[in-house]
N, C-alpha and C positions, 0 to 999 in steps of 0.2 A: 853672274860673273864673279873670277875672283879678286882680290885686291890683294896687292904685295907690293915691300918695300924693299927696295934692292942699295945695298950698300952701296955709298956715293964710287970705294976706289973701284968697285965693277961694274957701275951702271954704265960708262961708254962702252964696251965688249958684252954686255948682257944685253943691251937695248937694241943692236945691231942683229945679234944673232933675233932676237924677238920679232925684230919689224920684217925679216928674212919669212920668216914661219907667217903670220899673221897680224893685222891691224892690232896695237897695244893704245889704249887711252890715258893720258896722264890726268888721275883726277884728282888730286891735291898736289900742296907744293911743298908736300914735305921728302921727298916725291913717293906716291903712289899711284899705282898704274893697276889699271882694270885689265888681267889678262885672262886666256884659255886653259883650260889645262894641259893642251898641247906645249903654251910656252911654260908650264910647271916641270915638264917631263924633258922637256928642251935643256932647259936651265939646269936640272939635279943632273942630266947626262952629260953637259958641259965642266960639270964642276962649281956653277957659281952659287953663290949663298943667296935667299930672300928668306924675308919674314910675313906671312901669310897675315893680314891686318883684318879686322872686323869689316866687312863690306856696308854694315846698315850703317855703321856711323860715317862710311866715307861718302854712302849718298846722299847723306838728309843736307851735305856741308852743298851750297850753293843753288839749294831748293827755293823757289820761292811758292808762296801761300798768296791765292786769291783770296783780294777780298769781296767780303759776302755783300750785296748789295744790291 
């Protein structure tokens, strides 16, 4: 998957047309959303702006570790 952060004044008309194309998951609250690259090709065809974020640091955030035992 990829992760992106979509500028707060566009994310109500980005995230509309998103959920329109396919399921988007919000996985932090800064907000970053785990999308397709359909909603990449969506979004640059619409005009709106993201910024493409590291995907390994946004999944390790709310991992939990078994313990050994």
């Amino acid at each position: 998957m990829i992760a992106i952060r979509i500028p707060k004044a566009q994310w109500g008309k980005a995230w509309r047309a998103m959920v329109e194309l396919a399921p988007v998951r919000l996985v932090a609250n800064d907000p970053i959303y785990e999308v397709l690259p359909a909603h990449l090709e969506l979004l640059s065809g619409r005009g709106f702006t993201y910024e493409i974020v590291r995907p390994a640091a946004v999944a390790t955030q709310g991992k939990r570790r078994a313990a050994a035992g």
